[in-house]
PyMOL Python script that loads the backbone (N, CA, C, O; Angstrom):
from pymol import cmd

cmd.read_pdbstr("""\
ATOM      1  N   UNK A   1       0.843  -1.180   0.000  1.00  0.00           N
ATOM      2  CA  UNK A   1       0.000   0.000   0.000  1.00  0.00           C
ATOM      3  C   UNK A   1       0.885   1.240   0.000  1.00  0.00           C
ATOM      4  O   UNK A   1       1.733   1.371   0.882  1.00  0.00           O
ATOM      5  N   UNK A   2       0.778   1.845  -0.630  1.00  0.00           N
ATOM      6  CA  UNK A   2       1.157   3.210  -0.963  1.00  0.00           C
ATOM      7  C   UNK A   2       1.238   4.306   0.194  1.00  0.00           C
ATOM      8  O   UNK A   2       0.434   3.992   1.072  1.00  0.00           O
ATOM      9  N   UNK A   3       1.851   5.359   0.477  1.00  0.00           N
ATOM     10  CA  UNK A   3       1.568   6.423   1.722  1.00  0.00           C
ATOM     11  C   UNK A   3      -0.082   7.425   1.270  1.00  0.00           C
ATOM     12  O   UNK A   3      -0.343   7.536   0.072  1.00  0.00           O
ATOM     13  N   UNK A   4      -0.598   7.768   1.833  1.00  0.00           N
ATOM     14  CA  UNK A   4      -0.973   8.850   1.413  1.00  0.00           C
ATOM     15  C   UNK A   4      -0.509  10.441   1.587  1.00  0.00           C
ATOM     16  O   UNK A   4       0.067  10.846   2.597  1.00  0.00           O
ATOM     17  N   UNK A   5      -0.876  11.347   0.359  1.00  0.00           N
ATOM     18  CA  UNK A   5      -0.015  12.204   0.629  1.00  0.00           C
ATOM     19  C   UNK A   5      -0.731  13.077   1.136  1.00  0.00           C
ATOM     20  O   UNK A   5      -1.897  13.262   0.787  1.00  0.00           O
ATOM     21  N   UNK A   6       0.110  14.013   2.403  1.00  0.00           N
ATOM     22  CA  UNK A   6      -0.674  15.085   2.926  1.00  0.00           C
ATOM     23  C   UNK A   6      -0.198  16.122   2.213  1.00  0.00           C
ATOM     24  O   UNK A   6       0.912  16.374   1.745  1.00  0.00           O
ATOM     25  N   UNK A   7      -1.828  16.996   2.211  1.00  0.00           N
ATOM     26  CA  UNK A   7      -1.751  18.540   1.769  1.00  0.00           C
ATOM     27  C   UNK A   7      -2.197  19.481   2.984  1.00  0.00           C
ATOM     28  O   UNK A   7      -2.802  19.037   3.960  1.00  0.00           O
ATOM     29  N   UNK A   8      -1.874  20.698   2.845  1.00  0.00           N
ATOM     30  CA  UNK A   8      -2.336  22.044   4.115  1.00  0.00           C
ATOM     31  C   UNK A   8      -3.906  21.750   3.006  1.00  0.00           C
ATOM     32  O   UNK A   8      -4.152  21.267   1.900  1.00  0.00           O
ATOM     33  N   UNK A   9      -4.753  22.477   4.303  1.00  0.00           N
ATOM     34  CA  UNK A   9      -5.808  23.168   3.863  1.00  0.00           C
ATOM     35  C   UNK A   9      -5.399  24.186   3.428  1.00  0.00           C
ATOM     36  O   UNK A   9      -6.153  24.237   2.456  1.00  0.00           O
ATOM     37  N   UNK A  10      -4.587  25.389   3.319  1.00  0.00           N
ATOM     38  CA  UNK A  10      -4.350  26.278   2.387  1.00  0.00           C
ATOM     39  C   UNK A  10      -4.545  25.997   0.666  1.00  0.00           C
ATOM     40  O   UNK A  10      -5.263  26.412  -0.244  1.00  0.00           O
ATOM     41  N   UNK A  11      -3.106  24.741   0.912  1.00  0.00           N
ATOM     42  CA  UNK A  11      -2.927  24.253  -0.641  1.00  0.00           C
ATOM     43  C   UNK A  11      -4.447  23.948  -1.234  1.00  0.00           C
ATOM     44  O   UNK A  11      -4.922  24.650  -2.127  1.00  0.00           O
ATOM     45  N   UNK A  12      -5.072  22.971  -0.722  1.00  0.00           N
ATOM     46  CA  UNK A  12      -6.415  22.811  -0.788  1.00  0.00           C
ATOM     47  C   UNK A  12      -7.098  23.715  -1.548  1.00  0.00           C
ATOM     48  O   UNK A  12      -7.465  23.674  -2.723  1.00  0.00           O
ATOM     49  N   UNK A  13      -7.226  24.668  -0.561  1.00  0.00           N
ATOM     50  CA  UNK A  13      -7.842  26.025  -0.792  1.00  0.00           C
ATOM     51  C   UNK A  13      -7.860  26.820  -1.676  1.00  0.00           C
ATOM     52  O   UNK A  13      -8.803  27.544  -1.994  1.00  0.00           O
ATOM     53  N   UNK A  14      -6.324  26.721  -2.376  1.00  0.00           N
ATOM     54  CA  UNK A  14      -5.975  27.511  -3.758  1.00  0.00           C
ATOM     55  C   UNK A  14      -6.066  26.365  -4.498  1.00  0.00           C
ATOM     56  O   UNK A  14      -6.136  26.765  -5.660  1.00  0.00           O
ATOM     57  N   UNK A  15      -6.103  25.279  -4.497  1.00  0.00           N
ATOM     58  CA  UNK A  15      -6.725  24.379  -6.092  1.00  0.00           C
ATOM     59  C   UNK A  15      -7.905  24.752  -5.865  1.00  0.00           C
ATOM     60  O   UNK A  15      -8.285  25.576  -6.697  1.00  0.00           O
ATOM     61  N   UNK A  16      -8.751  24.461  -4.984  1.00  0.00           N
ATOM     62  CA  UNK A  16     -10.545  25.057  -5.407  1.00  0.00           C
ATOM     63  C   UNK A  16     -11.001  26.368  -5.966  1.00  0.00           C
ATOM     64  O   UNK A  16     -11.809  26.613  -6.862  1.00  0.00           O
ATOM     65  N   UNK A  17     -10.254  27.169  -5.185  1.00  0.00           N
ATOM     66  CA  UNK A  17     -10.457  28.521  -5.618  1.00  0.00           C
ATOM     67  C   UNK A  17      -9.985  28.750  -7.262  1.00  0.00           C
ATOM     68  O   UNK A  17     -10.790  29.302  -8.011  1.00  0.00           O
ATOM     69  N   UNK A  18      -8.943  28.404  -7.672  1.00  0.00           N
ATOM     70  CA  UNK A  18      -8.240  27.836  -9.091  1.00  0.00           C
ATOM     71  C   UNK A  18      -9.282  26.897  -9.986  1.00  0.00           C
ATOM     72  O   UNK A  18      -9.395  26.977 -11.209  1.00  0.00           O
ATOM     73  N   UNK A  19      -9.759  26.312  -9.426  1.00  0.00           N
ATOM     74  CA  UNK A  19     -10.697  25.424 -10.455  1.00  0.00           C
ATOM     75  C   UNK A  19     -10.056  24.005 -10.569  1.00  0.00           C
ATOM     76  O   UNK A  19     -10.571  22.981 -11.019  1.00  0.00           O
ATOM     77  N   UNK A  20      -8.525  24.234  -9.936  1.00  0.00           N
ATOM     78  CA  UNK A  20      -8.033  22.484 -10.436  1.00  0.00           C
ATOM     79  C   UNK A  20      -8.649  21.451  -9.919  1.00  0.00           C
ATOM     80  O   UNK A  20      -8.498  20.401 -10.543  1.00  0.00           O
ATOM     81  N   UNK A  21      -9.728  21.394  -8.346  1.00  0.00           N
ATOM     82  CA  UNK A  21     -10.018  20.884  -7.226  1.00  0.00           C
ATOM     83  C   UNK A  21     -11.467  20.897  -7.212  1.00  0.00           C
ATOM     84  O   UNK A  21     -11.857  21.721  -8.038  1.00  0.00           O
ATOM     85  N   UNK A  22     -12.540  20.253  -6.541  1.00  0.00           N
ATOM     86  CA  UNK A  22     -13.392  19.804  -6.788  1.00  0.00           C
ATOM     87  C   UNK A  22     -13.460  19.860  -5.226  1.00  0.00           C
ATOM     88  O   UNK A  22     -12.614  19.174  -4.651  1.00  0.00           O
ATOM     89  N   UNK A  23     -14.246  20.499  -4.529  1.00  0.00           N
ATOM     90  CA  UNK A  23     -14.555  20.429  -3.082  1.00  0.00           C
ATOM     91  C   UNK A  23     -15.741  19.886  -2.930  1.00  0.00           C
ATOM     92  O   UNK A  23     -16.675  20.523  -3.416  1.00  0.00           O
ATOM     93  N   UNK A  24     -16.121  18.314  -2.085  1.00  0.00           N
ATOM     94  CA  UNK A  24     -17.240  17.502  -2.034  1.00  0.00           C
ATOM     95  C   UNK A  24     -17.036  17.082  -0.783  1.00  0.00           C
ATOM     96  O   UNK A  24     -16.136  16.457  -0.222  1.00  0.00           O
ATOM     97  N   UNK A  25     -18.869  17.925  -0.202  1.00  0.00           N
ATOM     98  CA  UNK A  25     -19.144  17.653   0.947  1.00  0.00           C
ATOM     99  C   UNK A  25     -19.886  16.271   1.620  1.00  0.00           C
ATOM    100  O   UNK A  25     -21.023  16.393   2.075  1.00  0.00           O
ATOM    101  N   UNK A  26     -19.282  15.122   1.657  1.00  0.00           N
ATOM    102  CA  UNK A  26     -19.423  13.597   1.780  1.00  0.00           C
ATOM    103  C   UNK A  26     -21.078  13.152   2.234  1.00  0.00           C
ATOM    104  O   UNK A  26     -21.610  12.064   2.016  1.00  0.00           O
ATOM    105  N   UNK A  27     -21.815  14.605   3.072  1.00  0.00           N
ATOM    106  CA  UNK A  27     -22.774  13.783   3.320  1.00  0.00           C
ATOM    107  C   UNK A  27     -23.868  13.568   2.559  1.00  0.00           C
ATOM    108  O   UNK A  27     -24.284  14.532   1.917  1.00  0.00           O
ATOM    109  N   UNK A  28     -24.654  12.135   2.445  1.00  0.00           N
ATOM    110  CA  UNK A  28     -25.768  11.736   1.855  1.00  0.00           C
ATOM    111  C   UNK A  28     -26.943  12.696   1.867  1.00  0.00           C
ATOM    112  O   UNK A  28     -27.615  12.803   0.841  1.00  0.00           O
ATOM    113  N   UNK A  29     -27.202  13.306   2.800  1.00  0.00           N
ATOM    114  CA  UNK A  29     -28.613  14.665   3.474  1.00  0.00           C
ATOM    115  C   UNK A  29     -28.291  15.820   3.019  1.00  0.00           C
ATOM    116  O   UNK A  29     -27.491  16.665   3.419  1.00  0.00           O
ATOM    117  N   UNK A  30     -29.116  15.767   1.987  1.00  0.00           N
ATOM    118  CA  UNK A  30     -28.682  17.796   1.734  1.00  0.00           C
ATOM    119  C   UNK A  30     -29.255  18.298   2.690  1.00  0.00           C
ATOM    120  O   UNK A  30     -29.184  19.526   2.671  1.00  0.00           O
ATOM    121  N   UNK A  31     -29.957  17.762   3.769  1.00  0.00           N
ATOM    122  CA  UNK A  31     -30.162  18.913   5.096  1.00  0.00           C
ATOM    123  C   UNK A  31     -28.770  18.985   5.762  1.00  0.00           C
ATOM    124  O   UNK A  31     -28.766  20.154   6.145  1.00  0.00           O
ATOM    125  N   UNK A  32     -28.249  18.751   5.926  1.00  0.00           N
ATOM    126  CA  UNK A  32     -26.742  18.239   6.838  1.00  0.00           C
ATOM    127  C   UNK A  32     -26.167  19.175   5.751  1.00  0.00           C
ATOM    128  O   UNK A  32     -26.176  20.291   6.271  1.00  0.00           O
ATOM    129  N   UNK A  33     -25.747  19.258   4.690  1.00  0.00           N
ATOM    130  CA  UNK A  33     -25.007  19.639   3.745  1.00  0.00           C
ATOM    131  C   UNK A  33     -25.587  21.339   3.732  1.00  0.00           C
ATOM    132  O   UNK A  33     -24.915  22.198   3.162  1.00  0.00           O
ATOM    133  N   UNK A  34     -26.989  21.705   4.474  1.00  0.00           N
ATOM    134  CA  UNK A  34     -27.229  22.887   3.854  1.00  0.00           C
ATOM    135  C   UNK A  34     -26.866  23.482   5.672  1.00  0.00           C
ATOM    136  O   UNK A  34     -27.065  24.647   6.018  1.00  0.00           O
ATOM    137  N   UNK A  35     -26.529  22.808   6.254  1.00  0.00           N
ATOM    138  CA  UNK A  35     -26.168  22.873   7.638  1.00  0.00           C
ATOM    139  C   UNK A  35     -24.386  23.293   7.650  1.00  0.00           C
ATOM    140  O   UNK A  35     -23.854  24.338   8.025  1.00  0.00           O
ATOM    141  N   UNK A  36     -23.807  22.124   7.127  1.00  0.00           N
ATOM    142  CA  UNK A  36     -22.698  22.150   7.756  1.00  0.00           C
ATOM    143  C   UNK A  36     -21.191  22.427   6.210  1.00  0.00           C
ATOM    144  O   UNK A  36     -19.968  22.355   6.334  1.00  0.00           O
ATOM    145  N   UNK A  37     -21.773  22.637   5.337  1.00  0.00           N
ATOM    146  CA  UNK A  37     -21.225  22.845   4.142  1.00  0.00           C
ATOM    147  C   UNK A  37     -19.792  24.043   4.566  1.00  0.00           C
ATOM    148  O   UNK A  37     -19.666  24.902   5.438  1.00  0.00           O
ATOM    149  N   UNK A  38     -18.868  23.531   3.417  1.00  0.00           N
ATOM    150  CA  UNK A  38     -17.222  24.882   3.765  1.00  0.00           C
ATOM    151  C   UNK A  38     -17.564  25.515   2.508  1.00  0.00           C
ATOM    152  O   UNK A  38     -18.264  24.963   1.659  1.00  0.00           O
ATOM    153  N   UNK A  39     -17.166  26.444   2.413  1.00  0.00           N
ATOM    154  CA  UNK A  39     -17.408  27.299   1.167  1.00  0.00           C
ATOM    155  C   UNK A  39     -16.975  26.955   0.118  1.00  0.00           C
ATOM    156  O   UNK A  39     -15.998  26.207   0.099  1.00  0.00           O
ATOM    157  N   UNK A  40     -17.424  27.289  -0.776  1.00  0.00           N
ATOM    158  CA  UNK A  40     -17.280  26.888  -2.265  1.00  0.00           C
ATOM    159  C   UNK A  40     -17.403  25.340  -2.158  1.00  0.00           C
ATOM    160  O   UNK A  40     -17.045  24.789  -3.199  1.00  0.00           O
ATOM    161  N   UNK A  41     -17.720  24.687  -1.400  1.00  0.00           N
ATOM    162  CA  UNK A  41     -18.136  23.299  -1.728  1.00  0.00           C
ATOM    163  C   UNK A  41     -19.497  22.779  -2.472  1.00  0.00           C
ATOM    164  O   UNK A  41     -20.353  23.646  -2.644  1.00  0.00           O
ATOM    165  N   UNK A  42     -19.766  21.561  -2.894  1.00  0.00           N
ATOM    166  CA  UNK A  42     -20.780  20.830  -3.598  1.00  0.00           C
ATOM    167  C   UNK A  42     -21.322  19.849  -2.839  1.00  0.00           C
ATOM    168  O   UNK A  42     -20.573  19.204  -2.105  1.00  0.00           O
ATOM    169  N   UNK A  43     -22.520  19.606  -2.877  1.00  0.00           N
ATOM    170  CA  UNK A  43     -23.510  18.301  -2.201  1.00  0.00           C
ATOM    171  C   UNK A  43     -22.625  17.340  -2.796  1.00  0.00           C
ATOM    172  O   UNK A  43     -21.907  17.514  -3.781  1.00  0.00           O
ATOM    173  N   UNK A  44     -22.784  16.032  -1.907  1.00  0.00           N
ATOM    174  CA  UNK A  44     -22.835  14.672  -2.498  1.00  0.00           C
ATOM    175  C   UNK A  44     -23.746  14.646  -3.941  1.00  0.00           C
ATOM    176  O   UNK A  44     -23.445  14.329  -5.092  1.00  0.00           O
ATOM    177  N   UNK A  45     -25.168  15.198  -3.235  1.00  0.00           N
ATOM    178  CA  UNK A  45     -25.879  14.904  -4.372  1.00  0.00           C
ATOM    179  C   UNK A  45     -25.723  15.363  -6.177  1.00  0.00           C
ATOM    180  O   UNK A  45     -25.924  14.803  -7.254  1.00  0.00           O
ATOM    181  N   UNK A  46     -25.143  17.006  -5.594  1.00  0.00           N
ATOM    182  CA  UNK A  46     -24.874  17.601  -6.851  1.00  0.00           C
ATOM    183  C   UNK A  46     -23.389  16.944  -7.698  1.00  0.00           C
ATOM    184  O   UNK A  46     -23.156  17.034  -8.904  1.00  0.00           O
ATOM    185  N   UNK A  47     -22.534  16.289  -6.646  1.00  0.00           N
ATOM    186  CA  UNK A  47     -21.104  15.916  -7.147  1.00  0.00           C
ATOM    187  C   UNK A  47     -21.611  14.484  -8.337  1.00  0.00           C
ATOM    188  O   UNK A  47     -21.173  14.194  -9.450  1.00  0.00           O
ATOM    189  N   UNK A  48     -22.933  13.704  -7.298  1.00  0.00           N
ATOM    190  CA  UNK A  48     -23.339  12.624  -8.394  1.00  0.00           C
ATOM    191  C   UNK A  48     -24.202  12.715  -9.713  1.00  0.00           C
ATOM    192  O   UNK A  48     -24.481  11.810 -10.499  1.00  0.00           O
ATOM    193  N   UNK A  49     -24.526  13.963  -9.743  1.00  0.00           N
ATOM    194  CA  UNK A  49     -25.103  14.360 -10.925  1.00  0.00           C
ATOM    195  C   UNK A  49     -23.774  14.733 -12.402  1.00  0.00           C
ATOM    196  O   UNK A  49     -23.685  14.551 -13.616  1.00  0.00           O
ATOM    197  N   UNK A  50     -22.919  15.370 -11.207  1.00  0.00           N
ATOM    198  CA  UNK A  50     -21.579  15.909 -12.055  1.00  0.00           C
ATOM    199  C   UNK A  50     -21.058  14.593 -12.631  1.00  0.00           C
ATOM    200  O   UNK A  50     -21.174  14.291 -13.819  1.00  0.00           O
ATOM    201  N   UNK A  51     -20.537  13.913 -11.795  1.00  0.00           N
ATOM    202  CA  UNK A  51     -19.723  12.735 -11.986  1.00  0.00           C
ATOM    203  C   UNK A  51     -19.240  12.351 -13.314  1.00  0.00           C
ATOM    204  O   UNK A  51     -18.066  12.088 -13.573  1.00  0.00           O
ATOM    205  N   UNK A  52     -20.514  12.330 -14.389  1.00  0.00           N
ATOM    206  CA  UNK A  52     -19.999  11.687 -15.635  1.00  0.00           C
ATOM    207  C   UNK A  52     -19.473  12.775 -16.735  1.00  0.00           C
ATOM    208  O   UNK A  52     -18.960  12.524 -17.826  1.00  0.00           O
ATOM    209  N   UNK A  53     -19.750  14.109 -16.126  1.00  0.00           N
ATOM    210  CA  UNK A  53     -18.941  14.916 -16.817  1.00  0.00           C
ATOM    211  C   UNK A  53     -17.811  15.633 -16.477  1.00  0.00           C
ATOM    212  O   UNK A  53     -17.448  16.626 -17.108  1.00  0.00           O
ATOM    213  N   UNK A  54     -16.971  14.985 -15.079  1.00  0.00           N
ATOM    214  CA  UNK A  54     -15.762  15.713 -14.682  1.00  0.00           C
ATOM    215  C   UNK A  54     -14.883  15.042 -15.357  1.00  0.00           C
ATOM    216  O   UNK A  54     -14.820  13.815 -15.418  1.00  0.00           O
ATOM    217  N   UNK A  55     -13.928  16.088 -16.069  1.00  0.00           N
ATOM    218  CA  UNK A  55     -12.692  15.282 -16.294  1.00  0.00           C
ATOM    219  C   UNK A  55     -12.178  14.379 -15.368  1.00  0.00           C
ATOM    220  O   UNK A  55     -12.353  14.375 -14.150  1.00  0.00           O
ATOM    221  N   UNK A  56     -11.311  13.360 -16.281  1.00  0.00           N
ATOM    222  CA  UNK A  56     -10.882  12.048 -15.398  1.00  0.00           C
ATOM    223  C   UNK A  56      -9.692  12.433 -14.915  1.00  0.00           C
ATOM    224  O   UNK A  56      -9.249  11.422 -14.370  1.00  0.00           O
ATOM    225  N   UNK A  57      -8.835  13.392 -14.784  1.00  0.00           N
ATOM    226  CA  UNK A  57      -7.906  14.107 -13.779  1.00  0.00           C
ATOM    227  C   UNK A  57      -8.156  15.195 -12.914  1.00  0.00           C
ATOM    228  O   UNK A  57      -7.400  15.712 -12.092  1.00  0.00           O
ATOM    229  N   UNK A  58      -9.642  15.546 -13.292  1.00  0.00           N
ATOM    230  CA  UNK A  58      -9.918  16.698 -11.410  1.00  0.00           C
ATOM    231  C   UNK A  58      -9.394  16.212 -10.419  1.00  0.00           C
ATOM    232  O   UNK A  58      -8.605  15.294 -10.644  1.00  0.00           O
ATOM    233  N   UNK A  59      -9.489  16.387  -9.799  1.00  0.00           N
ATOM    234  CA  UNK A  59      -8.795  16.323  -8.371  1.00  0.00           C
ATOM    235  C   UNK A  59      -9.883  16.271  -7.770  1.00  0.00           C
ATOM    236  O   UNK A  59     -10.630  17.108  -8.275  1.00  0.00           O
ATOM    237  N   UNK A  60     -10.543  15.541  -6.672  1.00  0.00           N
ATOM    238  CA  UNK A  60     -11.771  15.838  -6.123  1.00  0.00           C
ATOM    239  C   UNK A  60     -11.163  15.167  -4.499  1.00  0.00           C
ATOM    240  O   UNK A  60     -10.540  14.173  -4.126  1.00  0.00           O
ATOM    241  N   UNK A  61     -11.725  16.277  -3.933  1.00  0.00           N
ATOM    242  CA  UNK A  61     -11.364  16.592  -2.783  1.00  0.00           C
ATOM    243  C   UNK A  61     -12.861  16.538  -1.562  1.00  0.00           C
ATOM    244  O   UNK A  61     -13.749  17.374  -1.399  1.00  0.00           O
ATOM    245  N   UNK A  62     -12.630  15.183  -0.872  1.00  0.00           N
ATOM    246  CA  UNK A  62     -14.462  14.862   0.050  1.00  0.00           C
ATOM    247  C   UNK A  62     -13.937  15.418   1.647  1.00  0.00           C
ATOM    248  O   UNK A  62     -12.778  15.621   2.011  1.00  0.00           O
ATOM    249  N   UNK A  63     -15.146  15.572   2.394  1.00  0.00           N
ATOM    250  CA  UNK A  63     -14.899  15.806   3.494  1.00  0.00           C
ATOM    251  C   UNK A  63     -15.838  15.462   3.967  1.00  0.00           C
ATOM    252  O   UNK A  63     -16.768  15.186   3.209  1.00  0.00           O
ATOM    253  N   UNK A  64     -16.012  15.332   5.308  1.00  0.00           N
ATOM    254  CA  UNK A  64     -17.582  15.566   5.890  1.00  0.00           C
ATOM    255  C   UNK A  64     -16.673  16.405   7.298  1.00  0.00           C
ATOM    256  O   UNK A  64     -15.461  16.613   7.366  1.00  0.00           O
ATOM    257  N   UNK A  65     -17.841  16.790   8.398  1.00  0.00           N
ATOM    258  CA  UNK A  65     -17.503  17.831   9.422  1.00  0.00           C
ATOM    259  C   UNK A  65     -17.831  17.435  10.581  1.00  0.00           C
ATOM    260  O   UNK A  65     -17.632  18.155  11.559  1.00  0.00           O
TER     261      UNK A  65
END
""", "prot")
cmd.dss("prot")
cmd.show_as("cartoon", "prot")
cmd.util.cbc("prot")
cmd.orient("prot")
């Protein structure tokens, strides 16, 4: 198994803001999501609508809170 690599939330921060990054807020409930969402982030729900049209090198970046 491989390491995983750590990033700052800064770095983070400037791929989303940049467009390279894909910020996805993990939970299933868009009530929870309209609750506890970070800025510039996307629903689960809206990320699975996206899905078949993100390029296959975005970067997509999940969280929950």
């Amino acid at each position: 198994m491989s390491d995983v690599a750590r990033v700052s939330a800064i770095e983070i921060r400037n791929r989303i803001q940049a467009g390279d990054a894909l910020l996805v807020c993990a939970y299933n409930s868009d009530d929870k999501f309209a609750s506890f969402h970070l800025e510039g982030a996307v629903s689960f729900s809206e990320f699975q609508r996206m899905a078949p049209t993100l390029a296959k090198n975005k970067e997509l970046v999940f969280y929950c809170a």
